[in-house]
Backbone as a ProteinNet text record, in pm:
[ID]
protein_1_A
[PRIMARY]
XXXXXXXXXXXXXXXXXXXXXXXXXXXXXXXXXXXXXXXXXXXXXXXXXXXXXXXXXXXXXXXXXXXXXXXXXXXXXXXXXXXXXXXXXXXXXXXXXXXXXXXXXXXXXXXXXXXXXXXXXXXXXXXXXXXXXXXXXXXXXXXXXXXXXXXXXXXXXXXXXXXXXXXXXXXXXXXXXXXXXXXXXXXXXXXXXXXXXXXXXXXX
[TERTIARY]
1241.9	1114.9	1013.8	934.7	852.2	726.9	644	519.5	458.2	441.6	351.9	377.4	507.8	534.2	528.3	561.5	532.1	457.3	305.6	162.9	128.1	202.1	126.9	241.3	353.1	409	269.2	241.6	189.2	55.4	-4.5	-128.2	-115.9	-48.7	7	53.9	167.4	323.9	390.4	291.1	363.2	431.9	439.5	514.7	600.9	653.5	807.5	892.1	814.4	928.4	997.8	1055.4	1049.2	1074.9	963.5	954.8	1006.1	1051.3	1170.7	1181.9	1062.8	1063.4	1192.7	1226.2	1386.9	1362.3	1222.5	1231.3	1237	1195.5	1197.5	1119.7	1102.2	965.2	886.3	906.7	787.3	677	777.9	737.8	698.3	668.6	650.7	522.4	525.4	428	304	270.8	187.5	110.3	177.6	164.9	309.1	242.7	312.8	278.6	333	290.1	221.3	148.6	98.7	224.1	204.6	329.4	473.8	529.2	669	719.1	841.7	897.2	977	981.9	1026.4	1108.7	1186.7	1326.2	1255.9	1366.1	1337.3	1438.7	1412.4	1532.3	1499.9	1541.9	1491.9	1511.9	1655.1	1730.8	1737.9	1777.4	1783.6	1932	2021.2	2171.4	2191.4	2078	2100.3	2092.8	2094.7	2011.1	2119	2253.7	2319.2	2336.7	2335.4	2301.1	2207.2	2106.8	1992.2	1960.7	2078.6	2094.8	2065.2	2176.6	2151.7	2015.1	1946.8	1842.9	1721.5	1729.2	1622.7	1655.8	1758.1	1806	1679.1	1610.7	1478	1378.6	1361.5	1278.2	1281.4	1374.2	1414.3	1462.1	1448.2	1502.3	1566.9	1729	1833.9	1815.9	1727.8	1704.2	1567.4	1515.9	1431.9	1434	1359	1379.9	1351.8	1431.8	1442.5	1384.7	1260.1	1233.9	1264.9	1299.6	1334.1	1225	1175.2	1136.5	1117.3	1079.5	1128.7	1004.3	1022.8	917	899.3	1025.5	1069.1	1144.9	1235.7	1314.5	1469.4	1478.5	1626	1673.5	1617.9	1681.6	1667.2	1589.8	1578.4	1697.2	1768	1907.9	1986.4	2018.4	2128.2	2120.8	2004.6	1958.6	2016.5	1965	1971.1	2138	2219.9	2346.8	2375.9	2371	2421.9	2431.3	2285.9	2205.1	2316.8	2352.3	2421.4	2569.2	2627.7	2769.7	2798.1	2676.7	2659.9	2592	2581.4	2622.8	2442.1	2390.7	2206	2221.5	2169.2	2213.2	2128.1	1965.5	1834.7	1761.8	1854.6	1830.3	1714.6	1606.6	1569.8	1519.3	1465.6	1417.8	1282.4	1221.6	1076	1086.2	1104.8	1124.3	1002	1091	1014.2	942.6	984.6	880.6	745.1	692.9	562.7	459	556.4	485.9	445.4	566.2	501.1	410	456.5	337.5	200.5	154.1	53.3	3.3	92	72.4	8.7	90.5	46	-35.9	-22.2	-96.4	-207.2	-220.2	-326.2	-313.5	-232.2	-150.3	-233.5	-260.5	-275.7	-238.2	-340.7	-217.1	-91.5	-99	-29.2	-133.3	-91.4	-213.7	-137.5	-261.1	-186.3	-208.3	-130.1	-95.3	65.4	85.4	224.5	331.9	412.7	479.3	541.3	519.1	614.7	667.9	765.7	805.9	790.1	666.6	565.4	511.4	448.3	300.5	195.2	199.4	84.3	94.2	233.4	325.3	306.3	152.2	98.9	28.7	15.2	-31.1	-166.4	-241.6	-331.2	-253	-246.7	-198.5	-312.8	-362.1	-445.1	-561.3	-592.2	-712.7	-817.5	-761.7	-789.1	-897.3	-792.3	-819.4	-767.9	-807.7	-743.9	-758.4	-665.3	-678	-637.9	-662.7	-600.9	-474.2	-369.1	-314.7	-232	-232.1	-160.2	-229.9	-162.2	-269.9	-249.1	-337	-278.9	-226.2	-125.4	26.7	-34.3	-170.4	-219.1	-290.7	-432.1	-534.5	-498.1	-440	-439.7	-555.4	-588	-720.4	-678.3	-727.3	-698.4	-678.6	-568.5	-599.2	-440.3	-517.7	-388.5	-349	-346.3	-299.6	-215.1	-66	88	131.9	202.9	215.3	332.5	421.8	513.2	476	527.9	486.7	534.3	385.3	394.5	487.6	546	691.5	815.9	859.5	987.4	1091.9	1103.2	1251.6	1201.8	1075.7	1036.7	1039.6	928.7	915.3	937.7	871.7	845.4	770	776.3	663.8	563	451.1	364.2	226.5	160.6	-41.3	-80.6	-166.3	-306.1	-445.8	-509	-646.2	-720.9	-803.4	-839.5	-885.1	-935.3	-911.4	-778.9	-723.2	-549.3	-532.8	-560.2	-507.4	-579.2	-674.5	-759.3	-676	-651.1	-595.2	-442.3	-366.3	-242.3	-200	-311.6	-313.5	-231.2	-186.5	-87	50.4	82	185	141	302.4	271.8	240.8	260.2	217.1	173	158.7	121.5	308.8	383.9	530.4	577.5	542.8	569.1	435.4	324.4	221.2	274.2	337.7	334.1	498.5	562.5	711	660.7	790.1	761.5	760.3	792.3	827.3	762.7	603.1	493.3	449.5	432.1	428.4	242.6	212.8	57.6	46.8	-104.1	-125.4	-244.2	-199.3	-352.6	-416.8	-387.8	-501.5	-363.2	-262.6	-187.6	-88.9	-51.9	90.6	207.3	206	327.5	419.6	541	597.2	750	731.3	830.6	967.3	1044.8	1173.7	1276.4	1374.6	1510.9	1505.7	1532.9	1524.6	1654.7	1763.1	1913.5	1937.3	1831.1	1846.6	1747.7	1708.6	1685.9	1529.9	1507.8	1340.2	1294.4	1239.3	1210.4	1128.1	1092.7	1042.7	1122.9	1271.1	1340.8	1334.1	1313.9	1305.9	1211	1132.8	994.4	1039.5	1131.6	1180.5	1242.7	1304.4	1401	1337.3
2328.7	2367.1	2385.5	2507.6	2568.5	2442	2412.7	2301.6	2360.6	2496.7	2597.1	2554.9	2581	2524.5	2323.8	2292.9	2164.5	2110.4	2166.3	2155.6	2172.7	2278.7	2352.1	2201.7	2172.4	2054.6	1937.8	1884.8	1748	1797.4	1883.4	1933.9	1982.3	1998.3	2071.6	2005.2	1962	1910.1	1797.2	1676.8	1588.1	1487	1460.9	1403.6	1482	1588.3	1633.9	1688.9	1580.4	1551.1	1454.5	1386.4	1216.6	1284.8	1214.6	1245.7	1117.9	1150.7	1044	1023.4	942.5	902.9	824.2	924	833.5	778.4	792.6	703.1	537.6	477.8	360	288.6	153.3	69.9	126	84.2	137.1	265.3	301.5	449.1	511.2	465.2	486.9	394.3	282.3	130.9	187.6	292	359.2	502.2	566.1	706.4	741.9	778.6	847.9	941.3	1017.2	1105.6	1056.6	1083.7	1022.2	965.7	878.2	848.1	880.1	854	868.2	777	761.4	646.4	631.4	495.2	437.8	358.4	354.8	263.7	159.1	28.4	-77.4	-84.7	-31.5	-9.3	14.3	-16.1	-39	31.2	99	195.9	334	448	516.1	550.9	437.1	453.4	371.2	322.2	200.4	284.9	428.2	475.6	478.4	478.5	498.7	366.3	252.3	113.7	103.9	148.1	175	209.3	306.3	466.5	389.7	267.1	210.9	155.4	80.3	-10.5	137	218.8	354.5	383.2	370.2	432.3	419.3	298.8	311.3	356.2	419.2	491	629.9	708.3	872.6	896.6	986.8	1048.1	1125.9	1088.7	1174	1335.1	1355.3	1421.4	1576.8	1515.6	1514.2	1569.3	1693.4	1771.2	1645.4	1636.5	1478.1	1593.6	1592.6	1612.9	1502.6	1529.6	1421.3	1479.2	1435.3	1451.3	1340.3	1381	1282	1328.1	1302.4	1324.5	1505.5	1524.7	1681.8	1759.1	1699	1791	1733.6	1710.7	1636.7	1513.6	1402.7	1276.2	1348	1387.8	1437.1	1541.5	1647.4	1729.2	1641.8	1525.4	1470.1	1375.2	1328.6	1196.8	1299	1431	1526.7	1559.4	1577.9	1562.2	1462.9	1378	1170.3	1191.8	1264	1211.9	1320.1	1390.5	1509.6	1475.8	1395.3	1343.5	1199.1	1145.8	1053.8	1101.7	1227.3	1266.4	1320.9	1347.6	1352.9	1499.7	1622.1	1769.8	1858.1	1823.8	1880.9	1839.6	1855	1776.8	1826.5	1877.4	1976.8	1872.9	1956	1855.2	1934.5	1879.5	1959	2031.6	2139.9	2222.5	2164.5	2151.3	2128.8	1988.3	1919.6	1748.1	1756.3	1679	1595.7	1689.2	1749.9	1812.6	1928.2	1961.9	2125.4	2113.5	2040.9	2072.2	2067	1957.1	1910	2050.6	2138.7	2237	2375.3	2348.7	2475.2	2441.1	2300.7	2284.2	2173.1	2112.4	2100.7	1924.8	1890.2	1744.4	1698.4	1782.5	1753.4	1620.5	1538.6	1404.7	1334.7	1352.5	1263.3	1119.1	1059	932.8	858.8	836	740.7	813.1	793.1	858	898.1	963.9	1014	935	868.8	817.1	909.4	936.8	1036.9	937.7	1035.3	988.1	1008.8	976.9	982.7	920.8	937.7	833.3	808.8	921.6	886.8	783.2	769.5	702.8	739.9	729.2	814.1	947.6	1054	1159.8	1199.8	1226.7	1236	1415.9	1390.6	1504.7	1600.8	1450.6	1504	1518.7	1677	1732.1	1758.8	1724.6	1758.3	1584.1	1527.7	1384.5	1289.7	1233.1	1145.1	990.6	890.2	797.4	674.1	554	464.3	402	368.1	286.1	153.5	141.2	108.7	-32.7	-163.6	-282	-391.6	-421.8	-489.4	-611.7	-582.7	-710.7	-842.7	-864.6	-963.1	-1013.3	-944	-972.4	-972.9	-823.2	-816.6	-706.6	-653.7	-592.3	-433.5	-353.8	-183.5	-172.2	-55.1	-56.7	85.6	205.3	279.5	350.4	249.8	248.6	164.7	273.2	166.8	137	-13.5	-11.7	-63	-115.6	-199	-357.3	-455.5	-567.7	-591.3	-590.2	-624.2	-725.8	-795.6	-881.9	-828.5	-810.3	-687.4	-778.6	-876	-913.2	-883.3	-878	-883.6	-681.1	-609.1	-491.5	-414.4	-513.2	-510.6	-412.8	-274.2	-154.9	-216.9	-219.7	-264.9	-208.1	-170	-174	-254.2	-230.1	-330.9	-309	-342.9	-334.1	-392.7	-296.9	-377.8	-521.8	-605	-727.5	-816.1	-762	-842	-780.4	-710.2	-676.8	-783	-810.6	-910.9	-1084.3	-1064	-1229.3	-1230.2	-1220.5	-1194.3	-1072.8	-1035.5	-920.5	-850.7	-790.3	-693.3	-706.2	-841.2	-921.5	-904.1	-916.2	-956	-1102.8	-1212.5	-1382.9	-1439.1	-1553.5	-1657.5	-1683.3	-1670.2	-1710.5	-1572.3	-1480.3	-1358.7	-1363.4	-1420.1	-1382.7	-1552.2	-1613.8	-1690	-1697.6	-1570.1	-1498.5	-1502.3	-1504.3	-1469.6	-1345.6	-1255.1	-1142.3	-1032.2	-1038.1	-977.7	-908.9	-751.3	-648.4	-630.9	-553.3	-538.8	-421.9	-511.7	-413.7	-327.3	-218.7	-118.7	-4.2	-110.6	-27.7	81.9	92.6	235	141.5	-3	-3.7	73.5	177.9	244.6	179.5	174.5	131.6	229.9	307.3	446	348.6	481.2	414	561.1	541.4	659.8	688.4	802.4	830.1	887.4	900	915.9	1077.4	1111.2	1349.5	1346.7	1241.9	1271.9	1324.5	1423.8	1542.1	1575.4	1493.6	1510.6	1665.6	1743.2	1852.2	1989.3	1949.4	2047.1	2166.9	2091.3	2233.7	2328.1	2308.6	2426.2	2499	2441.6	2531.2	2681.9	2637.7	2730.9	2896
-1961.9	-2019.8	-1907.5	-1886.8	-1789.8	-1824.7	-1674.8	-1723.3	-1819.2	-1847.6	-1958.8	-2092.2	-2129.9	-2231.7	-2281.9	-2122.8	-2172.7	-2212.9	-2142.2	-2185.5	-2317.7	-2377.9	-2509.2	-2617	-2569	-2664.4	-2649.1	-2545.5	-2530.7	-2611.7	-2626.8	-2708.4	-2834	-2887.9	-3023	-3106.2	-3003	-3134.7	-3067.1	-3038.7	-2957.4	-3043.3	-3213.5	-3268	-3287.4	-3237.2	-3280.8	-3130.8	-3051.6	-2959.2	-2904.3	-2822.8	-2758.1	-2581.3	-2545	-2362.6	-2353.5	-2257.8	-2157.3	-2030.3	-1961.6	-1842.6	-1752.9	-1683.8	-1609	-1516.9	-1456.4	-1319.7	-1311.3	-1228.1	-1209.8	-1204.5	-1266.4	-1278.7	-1213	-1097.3	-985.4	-998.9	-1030.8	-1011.7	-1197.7	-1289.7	-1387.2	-1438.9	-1359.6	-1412.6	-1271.2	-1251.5	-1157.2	-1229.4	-1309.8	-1357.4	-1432.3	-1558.8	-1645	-1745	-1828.9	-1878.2	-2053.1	-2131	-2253	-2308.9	-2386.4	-2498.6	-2451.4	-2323.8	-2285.1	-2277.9	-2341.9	-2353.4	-2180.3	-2164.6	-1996.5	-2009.2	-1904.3	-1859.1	-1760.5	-1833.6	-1717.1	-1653.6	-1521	-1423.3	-1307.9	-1201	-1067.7	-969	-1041.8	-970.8	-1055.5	-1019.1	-1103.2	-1155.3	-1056.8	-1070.2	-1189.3	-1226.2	-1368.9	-1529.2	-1452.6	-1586.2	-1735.1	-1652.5	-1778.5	-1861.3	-1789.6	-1855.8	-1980.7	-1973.6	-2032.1	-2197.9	-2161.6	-2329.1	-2446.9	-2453.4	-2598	-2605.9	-2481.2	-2521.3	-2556.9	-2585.8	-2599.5	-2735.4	-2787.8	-2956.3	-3057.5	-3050.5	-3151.6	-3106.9	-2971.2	-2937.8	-2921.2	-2878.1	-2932.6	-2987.3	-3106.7	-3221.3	-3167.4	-3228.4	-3203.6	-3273.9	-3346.5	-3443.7	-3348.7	-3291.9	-3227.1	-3125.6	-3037.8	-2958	-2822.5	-2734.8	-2624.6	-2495.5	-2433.3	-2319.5	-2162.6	-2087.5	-1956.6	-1890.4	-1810.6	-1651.3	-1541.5	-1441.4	-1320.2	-1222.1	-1092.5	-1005.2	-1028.2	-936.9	-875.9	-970.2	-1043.4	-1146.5	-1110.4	-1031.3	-969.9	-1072.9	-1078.9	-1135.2	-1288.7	-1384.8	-1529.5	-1533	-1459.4	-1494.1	-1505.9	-1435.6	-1460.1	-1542.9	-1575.8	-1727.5	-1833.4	-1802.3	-1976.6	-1942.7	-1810.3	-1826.3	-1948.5	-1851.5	-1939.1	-2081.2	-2119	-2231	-2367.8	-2303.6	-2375.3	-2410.2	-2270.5	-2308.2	-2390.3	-2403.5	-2477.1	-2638.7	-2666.5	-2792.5	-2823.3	-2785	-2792.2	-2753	-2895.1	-2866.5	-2812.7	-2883.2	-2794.7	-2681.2	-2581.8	-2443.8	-2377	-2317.3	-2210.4	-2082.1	-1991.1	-1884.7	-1840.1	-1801.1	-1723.1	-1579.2	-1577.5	-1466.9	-1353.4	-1257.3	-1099.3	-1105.4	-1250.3	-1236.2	-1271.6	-1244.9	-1273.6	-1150	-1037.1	-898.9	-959.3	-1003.7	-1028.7	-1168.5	-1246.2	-1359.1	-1293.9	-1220.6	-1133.6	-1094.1	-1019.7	-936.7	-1046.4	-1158.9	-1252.8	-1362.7	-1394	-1547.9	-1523.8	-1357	-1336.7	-1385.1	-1419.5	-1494.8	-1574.1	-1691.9	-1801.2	-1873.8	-1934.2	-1981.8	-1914.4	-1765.6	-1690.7	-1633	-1692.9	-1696	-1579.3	-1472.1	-1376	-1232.3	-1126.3	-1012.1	-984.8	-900.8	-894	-813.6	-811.9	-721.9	-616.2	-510.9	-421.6	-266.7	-224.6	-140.5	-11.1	90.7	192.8	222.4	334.2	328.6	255.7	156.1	76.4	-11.5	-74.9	-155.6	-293.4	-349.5	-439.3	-464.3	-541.9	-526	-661	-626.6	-761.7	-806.7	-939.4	-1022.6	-1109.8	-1236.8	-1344.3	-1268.6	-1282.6	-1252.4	-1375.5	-1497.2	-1609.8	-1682.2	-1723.2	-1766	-1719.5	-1590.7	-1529.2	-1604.9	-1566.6	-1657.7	-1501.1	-1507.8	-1422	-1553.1	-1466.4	-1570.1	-1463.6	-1335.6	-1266.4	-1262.5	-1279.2	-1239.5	-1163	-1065.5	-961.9	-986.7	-880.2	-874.6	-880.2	-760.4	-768.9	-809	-861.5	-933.3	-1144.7	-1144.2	-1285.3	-1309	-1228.2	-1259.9	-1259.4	-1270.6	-1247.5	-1118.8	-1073.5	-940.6	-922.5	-850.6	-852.5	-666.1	-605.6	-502.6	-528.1	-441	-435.6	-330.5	-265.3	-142.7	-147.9	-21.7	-32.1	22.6	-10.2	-0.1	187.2	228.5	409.5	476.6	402.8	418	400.3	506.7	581.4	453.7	434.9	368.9	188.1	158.5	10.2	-7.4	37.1	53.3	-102.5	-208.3	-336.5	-339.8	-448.2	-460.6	-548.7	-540.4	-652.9	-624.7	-760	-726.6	-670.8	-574.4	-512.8	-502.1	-525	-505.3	-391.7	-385.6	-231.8	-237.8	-357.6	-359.9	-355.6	-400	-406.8	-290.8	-166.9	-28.9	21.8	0.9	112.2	29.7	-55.8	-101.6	-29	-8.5	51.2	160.4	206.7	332.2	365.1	201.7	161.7	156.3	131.8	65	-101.7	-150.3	-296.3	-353.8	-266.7	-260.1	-193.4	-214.1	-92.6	-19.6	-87.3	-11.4	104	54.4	127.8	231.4	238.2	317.4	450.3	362	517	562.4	555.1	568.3	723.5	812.8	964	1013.2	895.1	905.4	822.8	818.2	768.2	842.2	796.6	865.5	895.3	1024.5	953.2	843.7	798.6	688.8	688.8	740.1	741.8	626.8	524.1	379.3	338	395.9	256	246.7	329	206.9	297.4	341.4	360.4	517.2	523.4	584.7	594.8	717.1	757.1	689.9	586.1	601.4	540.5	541.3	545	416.7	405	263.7	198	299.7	279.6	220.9	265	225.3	105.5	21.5	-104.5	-71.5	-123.8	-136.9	-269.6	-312.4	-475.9	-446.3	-346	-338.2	-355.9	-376.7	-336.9	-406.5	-565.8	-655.8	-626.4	-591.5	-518.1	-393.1	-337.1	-268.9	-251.3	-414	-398.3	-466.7
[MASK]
++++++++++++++++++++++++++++++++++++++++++++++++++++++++++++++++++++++++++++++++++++++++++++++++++++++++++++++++++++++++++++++++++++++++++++++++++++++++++++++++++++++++++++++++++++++++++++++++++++++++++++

């Protein structure tokens, strides 16, 4: 499904579909799209674990949209989702990026999880919403970092108050770790990403 059309579902006719967020805590408990139902899963290799615990939440009946960051992890959920017997599969062409890019991210409430230094990406140019809340305080907060303790390196919201209480640790046990990285306000900490480019579909 083109972001065009996806737009005109989430505004129109959003009870006669079920959206289906495949990504991963992290990356969903940061920015997501209105009313999409989400997996608790850490990995995205967990996804097929998952299928049954979703049955009272998408109607088999029911046109089942996927999407993912880029368009990559949602083809192969709407694979899964199809051999496990679910017939109106589609997925969101190019992700959460390209809608961003064409529809301006309409009703994507939150920030984007990507994979960079930015770590997050603002999308909704339209109606932005916070939904992300910090690990440590509890309070709003949609900056994502990794936890500055090389052995913890937990993804979570922070706010610049919960950065100054644990100095970009997620605890007091991880902040007096011997192995606490500095923390200079993004959180980000260079690491391999094994080929994977949630950008790829725009490539092509």
């Amino acid at each position: 499904i083109e972001p065009s059309e996806f737009r005109s579902i989430l505004e129109n006719n959003p009870d006669d579909v079920s959206i289906l967020d495949v990504r991963s805590n992290y990356e969903h408990k940061i920015g997501k799209f209105k009313n999409a139902v989400t997996l608790n899963i850490d990995n995205f290799r967990d996804f097929p674990n998952v299928i049954d615990d979703i049955k009272d939440k998408i109607n088999p009946n029911k046109k089942i949209i996927t999407y993912c960051t880029g368009g990559v992890k949602c083809e192969k959920a709407s694979a899964y989702l199809k051999e496990k017997g679910y017939k109106n599969v589609y997925q969101l062409h190019g992700g959460i990026i390209k809608y961003g890019i064409e529809e301006k991210g309409k009703d994507f409430e939150g920030k984007c999880y990507v994979f960079d230094n930015r770590i997050v990406k603002d999308v909704n140019k339209v109606n932005p919403k916070v939904i992300g809340k910090c690990y440590v305080t509890g309070k709003k907060a949609d900056r994502m970092v990794n936890c500055a303790n090389v052995d913890c390196n937990k993804h979570f919201p922070l706010s610049d108050r919960g950065a100054k209480i644990y100095n970009g640790c997620c605890s007091e046990k991880c902040l007096k770790s011997d192995k606490v990285r500095k923390f200079d306000g993004t959180g980000f900490y260079q690491k391999k990403l094994n080929g994977y480019d949630p950008y790829q579909v725009l490539k092509h």
